[in-house]
BAFI-3210 file (N, C-alpha, C; in Angstrom, 3 decimals, decimal comma, padded with zeros to 6 digits):
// residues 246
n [1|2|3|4|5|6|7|8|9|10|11|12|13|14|15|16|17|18|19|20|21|22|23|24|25|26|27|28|29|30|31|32|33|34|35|36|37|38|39|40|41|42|43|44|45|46|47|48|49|50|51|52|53|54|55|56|57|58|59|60|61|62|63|64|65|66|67|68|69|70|71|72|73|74|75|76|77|78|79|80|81|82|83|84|85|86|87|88|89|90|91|92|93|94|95|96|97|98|99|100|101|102|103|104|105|106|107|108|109|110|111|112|113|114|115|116|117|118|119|120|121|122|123|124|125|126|127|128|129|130|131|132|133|134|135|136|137|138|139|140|141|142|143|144|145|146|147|148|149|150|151|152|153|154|155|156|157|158|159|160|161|162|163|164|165|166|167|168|169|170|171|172|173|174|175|176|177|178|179|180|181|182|183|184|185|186|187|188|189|190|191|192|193|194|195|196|197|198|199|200|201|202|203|204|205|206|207|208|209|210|211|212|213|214|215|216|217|218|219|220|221|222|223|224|225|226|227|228|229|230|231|232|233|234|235|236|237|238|239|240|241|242|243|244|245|246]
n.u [-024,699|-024,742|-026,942|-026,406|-024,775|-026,142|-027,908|-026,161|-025,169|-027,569|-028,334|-025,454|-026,603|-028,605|-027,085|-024,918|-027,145|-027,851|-025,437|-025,101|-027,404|-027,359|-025,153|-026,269|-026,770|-024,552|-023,288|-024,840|-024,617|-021,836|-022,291|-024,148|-023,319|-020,385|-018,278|-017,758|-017,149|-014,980|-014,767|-015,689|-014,027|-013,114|-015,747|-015,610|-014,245|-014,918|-017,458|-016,409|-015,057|-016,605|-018,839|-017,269|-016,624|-019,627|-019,800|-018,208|-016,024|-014,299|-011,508|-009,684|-006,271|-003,921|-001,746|000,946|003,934|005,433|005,140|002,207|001,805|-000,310|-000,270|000,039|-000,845|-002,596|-003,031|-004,391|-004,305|-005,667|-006,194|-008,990|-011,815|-013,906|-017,583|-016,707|-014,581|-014,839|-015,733|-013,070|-011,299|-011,708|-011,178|-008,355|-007,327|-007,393|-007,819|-009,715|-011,469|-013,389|-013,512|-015,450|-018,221|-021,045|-023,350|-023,734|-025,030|-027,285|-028,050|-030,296|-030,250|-027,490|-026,573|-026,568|-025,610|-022,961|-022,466|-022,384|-020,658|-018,427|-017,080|-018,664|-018,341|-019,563|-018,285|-018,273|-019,291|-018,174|-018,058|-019,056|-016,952|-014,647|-016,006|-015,347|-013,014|-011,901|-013,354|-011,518|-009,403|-009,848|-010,152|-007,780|-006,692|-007,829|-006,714|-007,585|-006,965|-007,167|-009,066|-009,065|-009,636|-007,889|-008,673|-011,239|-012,701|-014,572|-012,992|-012,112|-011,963|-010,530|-010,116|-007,082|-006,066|-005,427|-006,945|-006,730|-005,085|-006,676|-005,623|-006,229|-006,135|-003,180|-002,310|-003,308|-001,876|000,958|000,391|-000,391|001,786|001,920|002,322|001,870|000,115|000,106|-002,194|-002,682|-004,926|-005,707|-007,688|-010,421|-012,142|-012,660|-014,225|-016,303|-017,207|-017,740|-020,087|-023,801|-025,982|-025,079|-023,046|-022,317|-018,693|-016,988|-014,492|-011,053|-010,159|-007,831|-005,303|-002,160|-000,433|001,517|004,429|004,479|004,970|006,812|005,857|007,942|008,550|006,572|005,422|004,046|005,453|006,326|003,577|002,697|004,907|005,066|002,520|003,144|004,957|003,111|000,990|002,607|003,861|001,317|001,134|002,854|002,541|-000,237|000,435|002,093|000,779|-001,089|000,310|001,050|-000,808|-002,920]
n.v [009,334|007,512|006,517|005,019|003,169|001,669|000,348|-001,329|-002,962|-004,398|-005,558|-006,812|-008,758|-010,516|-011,000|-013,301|-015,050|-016,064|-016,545|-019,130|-020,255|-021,363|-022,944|-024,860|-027,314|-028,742|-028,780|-030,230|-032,832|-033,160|-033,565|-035,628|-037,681|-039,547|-040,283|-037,538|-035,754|-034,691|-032,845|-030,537|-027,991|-027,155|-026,512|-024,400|-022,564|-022,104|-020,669|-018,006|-017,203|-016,493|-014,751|-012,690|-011,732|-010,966|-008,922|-007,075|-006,994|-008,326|-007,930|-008,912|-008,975|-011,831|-012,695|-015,266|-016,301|-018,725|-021,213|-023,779|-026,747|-029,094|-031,771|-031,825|-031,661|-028,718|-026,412|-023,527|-020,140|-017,430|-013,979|-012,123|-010,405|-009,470|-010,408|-011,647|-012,407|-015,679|-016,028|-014,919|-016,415|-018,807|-018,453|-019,075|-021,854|-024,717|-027,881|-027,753|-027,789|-025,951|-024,057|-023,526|-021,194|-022,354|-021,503|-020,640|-022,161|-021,524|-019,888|-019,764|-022,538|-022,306|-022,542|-025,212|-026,347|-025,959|-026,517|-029,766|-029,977|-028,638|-028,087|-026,897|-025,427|-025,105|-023,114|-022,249|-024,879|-027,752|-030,240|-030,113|-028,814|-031,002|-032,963|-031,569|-031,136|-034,052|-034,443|-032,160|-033,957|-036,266|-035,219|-034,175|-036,688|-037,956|-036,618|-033,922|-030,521|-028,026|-024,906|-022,493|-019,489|-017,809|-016,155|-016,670|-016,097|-012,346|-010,534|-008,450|-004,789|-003,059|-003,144|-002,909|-004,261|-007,491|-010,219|-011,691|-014,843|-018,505|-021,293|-023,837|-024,547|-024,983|-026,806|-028,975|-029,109|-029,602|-031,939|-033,364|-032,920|-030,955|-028,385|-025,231|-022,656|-018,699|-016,903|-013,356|-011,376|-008,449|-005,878|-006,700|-005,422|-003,016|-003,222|-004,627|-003,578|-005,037|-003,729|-002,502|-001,398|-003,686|-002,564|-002,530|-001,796|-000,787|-001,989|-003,674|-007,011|-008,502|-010,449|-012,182|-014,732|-016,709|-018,233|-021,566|-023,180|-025,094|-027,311|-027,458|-029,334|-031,469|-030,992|-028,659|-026,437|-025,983|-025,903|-023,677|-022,038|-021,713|-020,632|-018,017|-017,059|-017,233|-015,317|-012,993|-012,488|-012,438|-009,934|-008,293|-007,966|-006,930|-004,394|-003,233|-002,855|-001,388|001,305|001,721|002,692|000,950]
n.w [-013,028|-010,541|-011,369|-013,651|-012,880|-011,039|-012,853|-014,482|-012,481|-012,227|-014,443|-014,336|-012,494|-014,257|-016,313|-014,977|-014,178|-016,841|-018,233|-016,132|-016,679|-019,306|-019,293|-017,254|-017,958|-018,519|-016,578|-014,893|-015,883|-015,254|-012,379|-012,159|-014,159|-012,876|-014,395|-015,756|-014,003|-013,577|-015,956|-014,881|-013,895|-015,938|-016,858|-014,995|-015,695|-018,600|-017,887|-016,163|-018,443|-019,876|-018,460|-018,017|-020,486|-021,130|-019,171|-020,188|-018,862|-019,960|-020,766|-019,189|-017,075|-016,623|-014,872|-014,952|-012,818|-013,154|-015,207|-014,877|-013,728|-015,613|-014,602|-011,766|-008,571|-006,700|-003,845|-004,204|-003,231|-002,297|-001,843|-000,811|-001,226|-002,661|-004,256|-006,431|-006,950|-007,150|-009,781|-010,759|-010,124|-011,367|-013,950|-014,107|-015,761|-014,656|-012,943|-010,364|-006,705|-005,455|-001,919|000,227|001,756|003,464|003,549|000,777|-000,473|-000,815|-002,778|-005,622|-007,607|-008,680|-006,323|-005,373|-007,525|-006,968|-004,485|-004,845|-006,444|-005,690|-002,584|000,501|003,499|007,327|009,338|011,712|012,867|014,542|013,224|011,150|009,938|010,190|008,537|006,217|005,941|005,453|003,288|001,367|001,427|000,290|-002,036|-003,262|-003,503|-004,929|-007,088|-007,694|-007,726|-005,259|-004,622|-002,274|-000,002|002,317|004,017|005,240|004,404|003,369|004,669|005,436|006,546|005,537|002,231|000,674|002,319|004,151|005,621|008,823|008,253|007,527|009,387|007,298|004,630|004,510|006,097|005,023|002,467|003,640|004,853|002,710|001,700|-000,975|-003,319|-002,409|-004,081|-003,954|-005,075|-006,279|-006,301|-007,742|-008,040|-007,366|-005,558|-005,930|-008,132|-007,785|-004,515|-001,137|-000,386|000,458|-001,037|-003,479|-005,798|-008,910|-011,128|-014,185|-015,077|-014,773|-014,745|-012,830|-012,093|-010,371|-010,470|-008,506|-008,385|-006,977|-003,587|-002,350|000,779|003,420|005,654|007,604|010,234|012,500|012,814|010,149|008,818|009,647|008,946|005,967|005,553|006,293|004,822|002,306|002,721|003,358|000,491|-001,537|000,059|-000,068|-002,853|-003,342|-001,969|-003,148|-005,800|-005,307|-004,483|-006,954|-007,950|-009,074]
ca.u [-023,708|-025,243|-028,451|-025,779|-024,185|-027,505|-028,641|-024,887|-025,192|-028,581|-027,097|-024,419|-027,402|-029,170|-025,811|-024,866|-028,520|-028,275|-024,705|-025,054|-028,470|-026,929|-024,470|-026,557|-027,315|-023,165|-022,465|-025,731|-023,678|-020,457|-023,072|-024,550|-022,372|-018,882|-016,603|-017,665|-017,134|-013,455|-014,894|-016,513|-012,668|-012,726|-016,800|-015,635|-013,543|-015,961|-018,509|-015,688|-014,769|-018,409|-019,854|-016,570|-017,372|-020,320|-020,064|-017,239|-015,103|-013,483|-009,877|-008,301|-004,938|-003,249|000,212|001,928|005,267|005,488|004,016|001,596|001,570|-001,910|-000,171|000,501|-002,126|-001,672|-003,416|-004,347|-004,786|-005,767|-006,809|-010,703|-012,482|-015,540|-017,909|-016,098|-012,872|-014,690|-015,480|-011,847|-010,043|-011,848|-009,986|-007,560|-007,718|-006,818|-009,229|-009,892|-012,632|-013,241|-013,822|-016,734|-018,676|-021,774|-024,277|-023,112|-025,974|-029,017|-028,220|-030,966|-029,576|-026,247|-026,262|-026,922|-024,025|-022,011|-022,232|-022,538|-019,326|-017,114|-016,515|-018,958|-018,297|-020,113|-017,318|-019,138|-019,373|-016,912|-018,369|-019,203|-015,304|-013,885|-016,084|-014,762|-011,219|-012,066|-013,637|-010,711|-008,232|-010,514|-010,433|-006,640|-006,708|-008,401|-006,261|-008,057|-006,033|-008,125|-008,872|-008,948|-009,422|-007,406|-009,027|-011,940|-014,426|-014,927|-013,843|-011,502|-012,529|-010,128|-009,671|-007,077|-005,295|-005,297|-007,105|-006,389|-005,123|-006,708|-004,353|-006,489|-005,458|-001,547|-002,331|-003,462|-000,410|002,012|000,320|-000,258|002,913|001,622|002,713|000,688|000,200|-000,489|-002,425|-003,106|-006,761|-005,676|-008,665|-012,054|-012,897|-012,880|-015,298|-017,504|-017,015|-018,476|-020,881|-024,890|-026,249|-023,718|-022,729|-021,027|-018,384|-016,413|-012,563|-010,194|-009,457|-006,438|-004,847|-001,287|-000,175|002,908|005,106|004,464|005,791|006,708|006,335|009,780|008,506|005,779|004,780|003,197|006,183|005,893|002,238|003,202|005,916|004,290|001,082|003,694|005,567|001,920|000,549|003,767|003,936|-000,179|000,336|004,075|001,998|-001,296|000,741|002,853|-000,164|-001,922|001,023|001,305|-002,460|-003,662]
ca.v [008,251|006,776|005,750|004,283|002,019|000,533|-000,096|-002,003|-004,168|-005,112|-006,699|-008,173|-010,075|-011,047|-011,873|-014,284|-015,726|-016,085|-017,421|-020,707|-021,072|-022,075|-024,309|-026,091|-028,982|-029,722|-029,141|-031,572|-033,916|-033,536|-033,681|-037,037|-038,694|-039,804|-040,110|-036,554|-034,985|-033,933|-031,818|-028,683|-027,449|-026,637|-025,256|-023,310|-021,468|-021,339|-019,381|-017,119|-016,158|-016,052|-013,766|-011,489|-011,408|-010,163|-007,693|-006,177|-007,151|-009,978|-007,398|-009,381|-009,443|-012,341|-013,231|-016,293|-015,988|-019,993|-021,907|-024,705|-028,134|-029,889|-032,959|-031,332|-031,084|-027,413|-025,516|-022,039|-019,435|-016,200|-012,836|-012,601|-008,907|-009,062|-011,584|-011,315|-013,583|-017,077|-016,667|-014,749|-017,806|-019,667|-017,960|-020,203|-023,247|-026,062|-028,733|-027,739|-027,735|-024,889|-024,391|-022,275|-021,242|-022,919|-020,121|-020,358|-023,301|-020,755|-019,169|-021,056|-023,529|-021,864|-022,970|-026,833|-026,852|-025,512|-027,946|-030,741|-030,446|-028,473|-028,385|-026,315|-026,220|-023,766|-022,504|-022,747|-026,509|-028,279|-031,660|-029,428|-028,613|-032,007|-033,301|-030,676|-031,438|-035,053|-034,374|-032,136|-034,861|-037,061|-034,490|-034,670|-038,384|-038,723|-036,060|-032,508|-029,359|-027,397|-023,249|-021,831|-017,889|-018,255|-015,405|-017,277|-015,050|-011,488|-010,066|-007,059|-004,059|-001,994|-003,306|-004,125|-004,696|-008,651|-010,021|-012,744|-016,456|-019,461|-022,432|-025,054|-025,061|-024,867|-027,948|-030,219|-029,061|-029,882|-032,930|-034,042|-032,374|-030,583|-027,103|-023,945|-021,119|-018,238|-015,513|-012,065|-010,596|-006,978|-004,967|-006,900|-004,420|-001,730|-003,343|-004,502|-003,607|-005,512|-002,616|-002,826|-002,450|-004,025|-002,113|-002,863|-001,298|-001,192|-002,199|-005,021|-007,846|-008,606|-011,347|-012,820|-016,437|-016,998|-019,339|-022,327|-022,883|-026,497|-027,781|-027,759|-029,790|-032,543|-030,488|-027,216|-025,266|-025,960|-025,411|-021,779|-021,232|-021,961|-019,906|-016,507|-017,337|-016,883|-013,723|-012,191|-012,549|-011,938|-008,932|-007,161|-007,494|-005,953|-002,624|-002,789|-002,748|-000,146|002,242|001,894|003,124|-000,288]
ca.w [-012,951|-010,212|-011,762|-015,127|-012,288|-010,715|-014,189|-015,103|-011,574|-012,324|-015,891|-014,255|-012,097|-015,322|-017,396|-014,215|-014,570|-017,996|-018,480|-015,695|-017,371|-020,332|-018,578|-016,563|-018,399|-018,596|-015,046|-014,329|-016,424|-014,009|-011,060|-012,500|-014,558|-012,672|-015,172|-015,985|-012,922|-013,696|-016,844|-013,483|-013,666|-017,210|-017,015|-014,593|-016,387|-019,705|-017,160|-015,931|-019,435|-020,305|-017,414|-017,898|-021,632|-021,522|-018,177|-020,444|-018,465|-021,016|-020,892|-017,493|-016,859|-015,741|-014,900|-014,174|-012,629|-013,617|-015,588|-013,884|-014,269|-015,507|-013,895|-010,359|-007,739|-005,809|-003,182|-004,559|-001,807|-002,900|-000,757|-000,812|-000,803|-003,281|-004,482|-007,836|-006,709|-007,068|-010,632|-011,218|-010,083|-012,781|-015,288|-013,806|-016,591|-013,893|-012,441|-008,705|-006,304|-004,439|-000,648|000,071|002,320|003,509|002,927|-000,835|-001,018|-000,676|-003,883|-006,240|-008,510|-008,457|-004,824|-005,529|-008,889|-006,750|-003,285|-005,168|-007,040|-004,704|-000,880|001,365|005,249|008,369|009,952|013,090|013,064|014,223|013,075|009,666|009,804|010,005|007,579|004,733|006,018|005,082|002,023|000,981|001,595|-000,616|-003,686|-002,989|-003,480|-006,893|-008,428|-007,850|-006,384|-004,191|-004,209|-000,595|000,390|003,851|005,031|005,477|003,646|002,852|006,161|005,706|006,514|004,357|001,811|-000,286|003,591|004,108|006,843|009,316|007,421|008,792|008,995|006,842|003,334|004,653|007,067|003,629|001,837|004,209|005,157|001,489|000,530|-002,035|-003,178|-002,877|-005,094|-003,742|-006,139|-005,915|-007,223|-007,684|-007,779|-007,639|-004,545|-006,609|-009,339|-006,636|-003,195|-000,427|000,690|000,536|-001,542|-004,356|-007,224|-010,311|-011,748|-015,127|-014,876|-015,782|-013,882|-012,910|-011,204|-010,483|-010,096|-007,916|-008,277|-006,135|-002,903|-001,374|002,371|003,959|006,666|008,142|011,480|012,787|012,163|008,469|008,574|009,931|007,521|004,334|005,810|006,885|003,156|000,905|003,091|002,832|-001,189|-002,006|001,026|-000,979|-003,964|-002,927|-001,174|-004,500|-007,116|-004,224|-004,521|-008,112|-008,223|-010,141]
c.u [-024,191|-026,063|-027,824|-025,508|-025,174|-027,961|-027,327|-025,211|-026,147|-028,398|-026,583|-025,145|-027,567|-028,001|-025,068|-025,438|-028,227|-027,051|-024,690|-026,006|-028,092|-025,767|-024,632|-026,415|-025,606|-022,652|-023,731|-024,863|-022,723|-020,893|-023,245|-023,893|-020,478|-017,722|-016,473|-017,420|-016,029|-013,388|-015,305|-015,167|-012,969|-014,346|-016,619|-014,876|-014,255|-016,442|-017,862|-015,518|-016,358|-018,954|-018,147|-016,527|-018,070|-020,770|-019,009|-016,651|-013,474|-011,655|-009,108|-007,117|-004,383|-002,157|000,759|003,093|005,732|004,582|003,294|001,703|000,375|-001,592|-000,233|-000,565|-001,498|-002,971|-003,518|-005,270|-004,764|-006,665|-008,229|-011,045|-013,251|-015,600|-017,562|-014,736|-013,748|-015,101|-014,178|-011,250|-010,396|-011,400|-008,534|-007,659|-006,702|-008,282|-008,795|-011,407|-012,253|-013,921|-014,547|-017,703|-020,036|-023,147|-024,557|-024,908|-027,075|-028,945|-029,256|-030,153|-027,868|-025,265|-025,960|-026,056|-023,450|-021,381|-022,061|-021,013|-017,986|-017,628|-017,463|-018,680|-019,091|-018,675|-017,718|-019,584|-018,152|-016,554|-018,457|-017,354|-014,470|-014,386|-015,908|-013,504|-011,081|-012,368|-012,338|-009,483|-008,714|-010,121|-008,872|-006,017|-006,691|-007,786|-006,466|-006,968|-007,529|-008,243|-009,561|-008,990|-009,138|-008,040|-010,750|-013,638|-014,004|-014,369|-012,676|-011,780|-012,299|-009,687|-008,272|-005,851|-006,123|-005,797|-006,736|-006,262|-005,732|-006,004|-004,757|-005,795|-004,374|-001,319|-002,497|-002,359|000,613|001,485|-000,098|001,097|003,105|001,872|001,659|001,136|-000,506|-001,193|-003,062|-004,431|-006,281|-006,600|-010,059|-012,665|-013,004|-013,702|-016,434|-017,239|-018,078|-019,239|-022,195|-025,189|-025,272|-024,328|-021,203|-020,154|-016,999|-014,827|-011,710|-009,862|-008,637|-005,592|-003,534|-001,075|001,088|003,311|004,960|005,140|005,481|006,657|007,606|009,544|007,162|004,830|004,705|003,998|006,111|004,592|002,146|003,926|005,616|003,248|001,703|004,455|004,282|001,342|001,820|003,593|002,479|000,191|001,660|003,350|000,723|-000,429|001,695|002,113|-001,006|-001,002|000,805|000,145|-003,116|-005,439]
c.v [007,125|005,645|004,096|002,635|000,990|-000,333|-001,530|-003,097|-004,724|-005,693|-007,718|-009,182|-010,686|-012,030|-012,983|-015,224|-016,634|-017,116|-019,111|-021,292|-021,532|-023,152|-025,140|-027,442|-029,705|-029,659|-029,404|-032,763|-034,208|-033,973|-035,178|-038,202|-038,820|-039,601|-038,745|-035,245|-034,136|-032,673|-030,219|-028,111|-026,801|-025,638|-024,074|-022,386|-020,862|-020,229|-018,246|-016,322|-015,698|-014,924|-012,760|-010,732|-010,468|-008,811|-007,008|-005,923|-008,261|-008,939|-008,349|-009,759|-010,258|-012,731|-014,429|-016,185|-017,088|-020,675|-023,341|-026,048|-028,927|-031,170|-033,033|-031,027|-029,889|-027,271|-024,061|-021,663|-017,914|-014,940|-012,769|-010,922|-008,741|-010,748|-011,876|-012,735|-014,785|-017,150|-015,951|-015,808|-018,524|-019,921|-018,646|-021,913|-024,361|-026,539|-028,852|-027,478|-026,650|-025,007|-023,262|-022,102|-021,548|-022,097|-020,112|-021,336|-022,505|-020,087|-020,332|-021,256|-023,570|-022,647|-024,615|-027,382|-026,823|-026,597|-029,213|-030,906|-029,604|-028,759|-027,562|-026,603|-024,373|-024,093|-023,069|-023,654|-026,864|-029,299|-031,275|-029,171|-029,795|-032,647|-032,553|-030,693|-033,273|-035,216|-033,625|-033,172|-035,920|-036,676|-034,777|-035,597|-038,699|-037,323|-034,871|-031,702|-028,476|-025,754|-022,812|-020,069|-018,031|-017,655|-015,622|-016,715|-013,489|-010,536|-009,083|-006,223|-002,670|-002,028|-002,747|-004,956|-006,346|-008,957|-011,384|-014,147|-017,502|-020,547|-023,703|-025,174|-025,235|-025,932|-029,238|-030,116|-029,558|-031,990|-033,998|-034,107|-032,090|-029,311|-026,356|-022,858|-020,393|-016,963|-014,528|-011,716|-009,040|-005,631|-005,127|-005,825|-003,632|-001,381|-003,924|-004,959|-004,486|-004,533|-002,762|-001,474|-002,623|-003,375|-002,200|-001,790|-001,252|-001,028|-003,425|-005,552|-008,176|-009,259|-011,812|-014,133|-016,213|-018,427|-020,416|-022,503|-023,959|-026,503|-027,704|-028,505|-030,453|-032,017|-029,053|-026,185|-025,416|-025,497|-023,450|-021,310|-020,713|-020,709|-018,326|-016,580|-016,918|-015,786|-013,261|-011,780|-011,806|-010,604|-007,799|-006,801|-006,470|-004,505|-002,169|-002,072|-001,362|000,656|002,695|002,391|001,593|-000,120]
c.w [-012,034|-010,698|-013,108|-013,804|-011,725|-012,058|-014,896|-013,997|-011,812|-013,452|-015,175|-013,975|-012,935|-015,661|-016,225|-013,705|-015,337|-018,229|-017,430|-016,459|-018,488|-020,185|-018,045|-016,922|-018,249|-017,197|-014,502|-014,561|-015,693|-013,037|-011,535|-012,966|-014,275|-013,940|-016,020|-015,214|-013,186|-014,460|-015,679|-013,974|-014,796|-017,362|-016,375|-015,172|-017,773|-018,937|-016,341|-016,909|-019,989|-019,789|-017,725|-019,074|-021,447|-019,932|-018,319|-019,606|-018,531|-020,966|-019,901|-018,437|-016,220|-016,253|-014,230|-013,823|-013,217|-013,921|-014,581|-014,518|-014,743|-014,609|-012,583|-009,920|-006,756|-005,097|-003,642|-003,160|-002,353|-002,077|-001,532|-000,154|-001,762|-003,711|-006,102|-007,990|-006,913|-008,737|-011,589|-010,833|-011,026|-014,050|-015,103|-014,910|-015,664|-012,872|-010,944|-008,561|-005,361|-002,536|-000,645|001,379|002,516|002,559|001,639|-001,304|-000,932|-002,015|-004,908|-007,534|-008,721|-007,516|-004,938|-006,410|-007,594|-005,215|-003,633|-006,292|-006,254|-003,078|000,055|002,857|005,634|009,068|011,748|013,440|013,503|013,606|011,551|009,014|009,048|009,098|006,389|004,905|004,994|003,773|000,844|000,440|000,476|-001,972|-003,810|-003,963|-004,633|-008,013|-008,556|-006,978|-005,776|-004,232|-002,787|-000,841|001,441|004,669|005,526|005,189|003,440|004,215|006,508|005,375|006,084|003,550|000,285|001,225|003,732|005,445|007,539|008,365|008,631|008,278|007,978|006,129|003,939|005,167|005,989|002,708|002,792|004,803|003,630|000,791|-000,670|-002,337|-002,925|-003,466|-004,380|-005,004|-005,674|-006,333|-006,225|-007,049|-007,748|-006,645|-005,037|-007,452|-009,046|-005,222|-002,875|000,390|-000,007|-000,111|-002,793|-005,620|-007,790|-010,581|-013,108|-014,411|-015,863|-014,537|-014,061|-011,729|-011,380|-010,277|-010,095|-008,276|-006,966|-005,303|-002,135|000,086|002,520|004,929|006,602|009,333|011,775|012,732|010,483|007,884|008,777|008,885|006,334|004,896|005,483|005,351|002,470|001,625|002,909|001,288|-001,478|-000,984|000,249|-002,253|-003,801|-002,646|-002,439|-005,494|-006,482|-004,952|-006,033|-009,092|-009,466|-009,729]
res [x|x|x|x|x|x|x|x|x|x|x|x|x|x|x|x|x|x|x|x|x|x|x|x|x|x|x|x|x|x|x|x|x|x|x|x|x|x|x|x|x|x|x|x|x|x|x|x|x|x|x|x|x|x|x|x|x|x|x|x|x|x|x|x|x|x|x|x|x|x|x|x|x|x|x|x|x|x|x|x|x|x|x|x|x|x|x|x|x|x|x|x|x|x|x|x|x|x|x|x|x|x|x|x|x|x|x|x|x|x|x|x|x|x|x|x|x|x|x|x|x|x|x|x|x|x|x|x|x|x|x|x|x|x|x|x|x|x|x|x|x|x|x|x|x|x|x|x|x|x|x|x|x|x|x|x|x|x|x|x|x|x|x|x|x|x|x|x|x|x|x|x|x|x|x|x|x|x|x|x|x|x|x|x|x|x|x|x|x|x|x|x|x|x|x|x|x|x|x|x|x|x|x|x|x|x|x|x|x|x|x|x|x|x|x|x|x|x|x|x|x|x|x|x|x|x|x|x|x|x|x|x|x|x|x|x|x|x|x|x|x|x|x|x|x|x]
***
């Protein structure tokens, strides 16, 4: 069984090769040509259903509690425990840029789509910080919603338990006054943990989409509220879908 699962993760590498390589050339096009930039939202979701296609894992489940607006710019905030969650949100058909972490840019070619049409920041900047707060506020501006993992990466250590939120995304919603969605990602830890070395394994993805959830306020109690409102919801659902053995 072992040996089946090394042999399945080393696929997935390939088939996550294989499917951008055939996308490149249209998300060069978003990279290069402006008035094509807006189309990334929608590749990203081709190369979500693409790479889940063919790592037979094309079954996902998702649920909207409400439907979304294409007109409405949101904040999606979604718990973060494998490297699986950035192209399950894709399956998301809405035009956002994602926030990512810096690091993300060493992956080859992958790395370079991927900075060049969403948001990277180092954490550990502060000057790196404020300019991805800035740049957020920009995407904002011209119309994009934004995907956030609050927990600021990969960094609970049992999962499907939720680990610290950090206050950004909640601070651009309330100061854009824009809703956020929070969504759940069920079980990617289960179909590839974050443990060394990474292995694949067969399942179904399976994600929720909450119903959006407005600012009530302008200042740092609102920024709190909204924040203790979307861990709450993504953290009843997680110990729900846990119990319920999902």
């Amino acid at each position: 069984m072992k040996t089946l699962l090394k042999i399945y993760s080393t696929y997935g590498l390939v088939i996550f090769a294989l499917v951008f390589i055939v996308l490149l050339p249209f998300f060069l096009l978003a990279i290069f040509v402006k008035p094509l930039e807006k189309t990334a939202g929608f590749l990203n979701h081709v190369w979500a259903r693409l790479l889940f296609f063919f790592l037979f894992l094309n079954r996902s489940k998702i649920v909207y509690e409400e439907k979304l607006s294409r007109k409405q710019r949101y904040i999606f905030c979604a718990n973060h425990f494998s490297f699986l969650d950035i192209p399950t949100m894709g399956l998301i058909n809405h035009n956002f840029k994602f926030i990512g972490k810096s690091s993300l840019r060493k992956i080859p070619l992958w790395g370079y789509m991927y900075s060049k049409l969403h948001i990277l920041v180092d954490r550990n900047s502060l000057r790196d910080r404020h300019a991805s707060w800035v740049k957020c506020k920009e995407a904002v501006a011209n119309g994009y919603s934004i995907t956030f993992f609050p927990e600021g990466g990969i960094l609970s250590k049992n999962p499907p338990e939720l680990g610290r939120f950090k206050e950004g995304s909640f601070k651009i919603a309330v100061e854009e006054q824009i809703p956020v969605v929070p969504v759940t990602i069920h079980n990617n830890h289960l179909l590839l943990p974050d443990k060394k070395p990474l292995i694949m394994h067969r399942g179904t993805i399976s994600l929720k989409v909450h119903k959006p959830i407005w600012p009530t306020g302008t200042d740092d109690f609102a920024v709190h509220d909204l924040m203790a409102k979307v861990r709450s919801i993504i953290d009843e659902e997680l110990k729900l879908t846990h119990h319920a053995g999902r």
